[in-house]
C-alpha positions as CSV (number, residue, x, y, z in Angstrom):
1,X,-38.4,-8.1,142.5
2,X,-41.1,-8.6,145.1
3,X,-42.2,-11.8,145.7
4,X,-45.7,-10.3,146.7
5,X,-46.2,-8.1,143.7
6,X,-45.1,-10.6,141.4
7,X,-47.5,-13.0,142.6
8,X,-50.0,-10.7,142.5
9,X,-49.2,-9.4,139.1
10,X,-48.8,-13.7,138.0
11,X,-52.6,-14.3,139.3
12,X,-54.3,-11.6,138.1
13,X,-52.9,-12.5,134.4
14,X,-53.5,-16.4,134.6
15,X,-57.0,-15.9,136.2
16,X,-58.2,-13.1,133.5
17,X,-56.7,-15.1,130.7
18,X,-58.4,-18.3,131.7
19,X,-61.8,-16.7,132.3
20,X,-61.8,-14.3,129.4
21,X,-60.2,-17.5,126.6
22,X,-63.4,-19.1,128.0
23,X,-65.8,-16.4,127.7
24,X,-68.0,-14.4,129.5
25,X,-70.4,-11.6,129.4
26,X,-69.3,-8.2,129.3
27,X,-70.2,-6.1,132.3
28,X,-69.4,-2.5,132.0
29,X,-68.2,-2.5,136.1
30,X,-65.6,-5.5,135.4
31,X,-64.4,-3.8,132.7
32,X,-63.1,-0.9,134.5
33,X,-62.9,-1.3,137.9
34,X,-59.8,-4.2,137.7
35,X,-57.8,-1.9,135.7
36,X,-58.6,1.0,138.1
37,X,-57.5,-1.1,141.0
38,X,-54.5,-2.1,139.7
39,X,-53.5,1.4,138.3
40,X,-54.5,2.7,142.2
41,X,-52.4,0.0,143.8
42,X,-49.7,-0.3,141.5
43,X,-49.5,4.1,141.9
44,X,-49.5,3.8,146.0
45,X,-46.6,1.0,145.5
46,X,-44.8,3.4,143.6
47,X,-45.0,6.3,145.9
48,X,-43.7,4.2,148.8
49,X,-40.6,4.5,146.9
50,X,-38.1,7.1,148.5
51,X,-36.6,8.2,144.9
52,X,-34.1,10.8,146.6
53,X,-32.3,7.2,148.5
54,X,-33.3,4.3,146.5
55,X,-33.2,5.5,142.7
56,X,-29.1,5.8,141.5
57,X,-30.1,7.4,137.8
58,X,-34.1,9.2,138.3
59,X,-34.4,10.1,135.2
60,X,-33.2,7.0,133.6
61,X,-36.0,5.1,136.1
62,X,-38.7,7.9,135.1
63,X,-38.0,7.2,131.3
64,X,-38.1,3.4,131.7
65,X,-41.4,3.9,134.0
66,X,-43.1,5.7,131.0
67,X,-42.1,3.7,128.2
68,X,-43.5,1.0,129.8
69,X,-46.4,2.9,130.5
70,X,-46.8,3.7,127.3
71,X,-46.3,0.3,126.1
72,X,-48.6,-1.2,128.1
73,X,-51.4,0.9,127.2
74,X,-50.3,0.0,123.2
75,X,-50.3,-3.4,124.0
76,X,-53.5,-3.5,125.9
77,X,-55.2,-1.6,122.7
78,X,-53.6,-4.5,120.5
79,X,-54.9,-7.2,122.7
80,X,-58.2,-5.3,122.6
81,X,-58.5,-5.2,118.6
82,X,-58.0,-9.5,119.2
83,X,-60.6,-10.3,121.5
84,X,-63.9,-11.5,120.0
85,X,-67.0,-9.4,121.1
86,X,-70.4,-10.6,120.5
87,X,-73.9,-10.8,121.6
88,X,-75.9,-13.8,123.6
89,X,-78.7,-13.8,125.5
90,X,-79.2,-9.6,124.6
91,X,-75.8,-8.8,126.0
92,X,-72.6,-8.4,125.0
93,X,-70.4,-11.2,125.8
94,X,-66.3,-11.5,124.8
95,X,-63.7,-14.0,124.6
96,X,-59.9,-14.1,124.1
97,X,-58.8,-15.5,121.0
98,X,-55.2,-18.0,120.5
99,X,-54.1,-14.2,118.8
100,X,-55.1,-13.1,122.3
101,X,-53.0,-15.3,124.0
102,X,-50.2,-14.7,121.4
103,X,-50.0,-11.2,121.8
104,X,-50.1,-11.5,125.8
105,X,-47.3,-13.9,125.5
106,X,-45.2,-11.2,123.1
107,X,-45.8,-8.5,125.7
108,X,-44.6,-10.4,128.7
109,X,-41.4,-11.0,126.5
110,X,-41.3,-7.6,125.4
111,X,-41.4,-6.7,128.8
112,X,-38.9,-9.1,130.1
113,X,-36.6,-7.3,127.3
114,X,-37.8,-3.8,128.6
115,X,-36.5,-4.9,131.9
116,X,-33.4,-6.1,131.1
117,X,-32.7,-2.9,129.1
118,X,-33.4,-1.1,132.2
119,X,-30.9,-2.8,134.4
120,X,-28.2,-2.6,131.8
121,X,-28.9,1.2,131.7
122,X,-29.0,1.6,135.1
123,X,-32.6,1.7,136.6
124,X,-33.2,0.9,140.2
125,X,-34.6,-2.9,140.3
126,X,-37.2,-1.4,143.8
127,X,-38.6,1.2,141.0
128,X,-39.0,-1.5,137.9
129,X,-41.2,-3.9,140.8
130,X,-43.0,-1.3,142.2
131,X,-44.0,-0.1,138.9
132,X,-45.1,-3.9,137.4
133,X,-48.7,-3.4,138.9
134,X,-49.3,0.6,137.4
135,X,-48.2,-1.2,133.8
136,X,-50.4,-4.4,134.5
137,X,-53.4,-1.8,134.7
138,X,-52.4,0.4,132.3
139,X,-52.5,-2.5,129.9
140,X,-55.8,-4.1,130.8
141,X,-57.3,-0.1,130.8
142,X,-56.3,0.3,127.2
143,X,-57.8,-2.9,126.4
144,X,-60.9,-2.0,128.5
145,X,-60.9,1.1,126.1
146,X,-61.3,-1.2,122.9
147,X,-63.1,-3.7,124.3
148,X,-66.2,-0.6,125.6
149,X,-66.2,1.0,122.3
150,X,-66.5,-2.2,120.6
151,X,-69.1,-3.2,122.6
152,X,-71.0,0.3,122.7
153,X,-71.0,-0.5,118.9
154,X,-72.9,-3.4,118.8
155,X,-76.0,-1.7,120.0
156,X,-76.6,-4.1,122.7
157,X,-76.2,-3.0,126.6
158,X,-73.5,-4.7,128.2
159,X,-74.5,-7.3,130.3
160,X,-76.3,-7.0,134.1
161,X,-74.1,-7.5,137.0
162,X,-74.0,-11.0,138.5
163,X,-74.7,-12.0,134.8
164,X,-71.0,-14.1,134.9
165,X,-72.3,-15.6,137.9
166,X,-75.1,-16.9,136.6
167,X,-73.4,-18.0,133.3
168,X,-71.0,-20.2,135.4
169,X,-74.0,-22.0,137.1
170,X,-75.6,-22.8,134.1
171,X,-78.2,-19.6,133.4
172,X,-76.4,-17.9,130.3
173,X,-74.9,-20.7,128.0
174,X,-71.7,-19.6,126.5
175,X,-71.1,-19.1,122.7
176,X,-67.8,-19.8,120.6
């Protein structure tokens, strides 16, 4: 796997977890655009990929490619139904839960396994890496899709941009 993209893939995961466990308010932007980014970067890694040379079995890379995509988009929507959404301060704010953190922890096993099933049927290691940060997105967008209509449901606008900066200094108190 690349070092690069697992790094990548490592940091975005710890950094989210940490600031989402902690809580923060909900701002529609953040909620999207991460997930976006990752889909767009993890779709150009992908397409680097010369499938004609590098991949031995395509179809049995395309299949792994979309069960994963399809079980990253499940899982995000489970870790969505978890995450606690509530209002402070006349926005919506959300926080990870330890079922949060559980069901991240079964999905990067889960995905281990997928991987491992992969190899043993054959997939091209180059396509499973390049793929890692398309999945990553995948997941957070279904989550993002829980997470906005939950929030939409409160009745309360989602909070201003800048408004996790200026919880972090000390404007916005956090709730539990």
């Amino acid at each position: 796997m690349n070092p690069t993209t697992l790094l990548v893939a490592v940091a975005v995961i710890v950094l989210l977890m940490v600031r989402r466990y902690i809580g923060e308010p909900l701002e529609a932007r953040r909620l999207i655009v991460p997930p976006l980014l990752l889909i767009v970067f993890g779709g150009y890694t992908l397409a680097q990929i010369d499938f004609a040379t590098a991949a031995r079995h395509p179809v049995t890379d395309g299949a792994v490619l979309g069960v994963g995509a399809v079980v990253a988009v499940l899982g995000g929507v489970l870790r969505g139904v978890t995450v606690k959404v509530f209002v402070q301060n006349g926005h919506v704010w959300y926080r990870y839960t330890l079922v949060t953190i559980a069901v991240w922890l079964g999905l990067v096993l889960l995905r281990v396994g997928q991987l491992v099933a992969a190899r043993a049927f054959g997939a091209d290691q180059s396509v499973l890496s390049a793929g890692l940060l398309l999945v990553l997105g995948l997941s957070f967008l279904g989550e993002a899709a829980i997470l906005g209509r939950r929030a939409i449901a409160t009745g309360v606008p989602f909070a201003p941009r800048g408004s996790r900066r200026a919880a972090r200094s000390g404007g916005i108190t956090g709730g539990r």
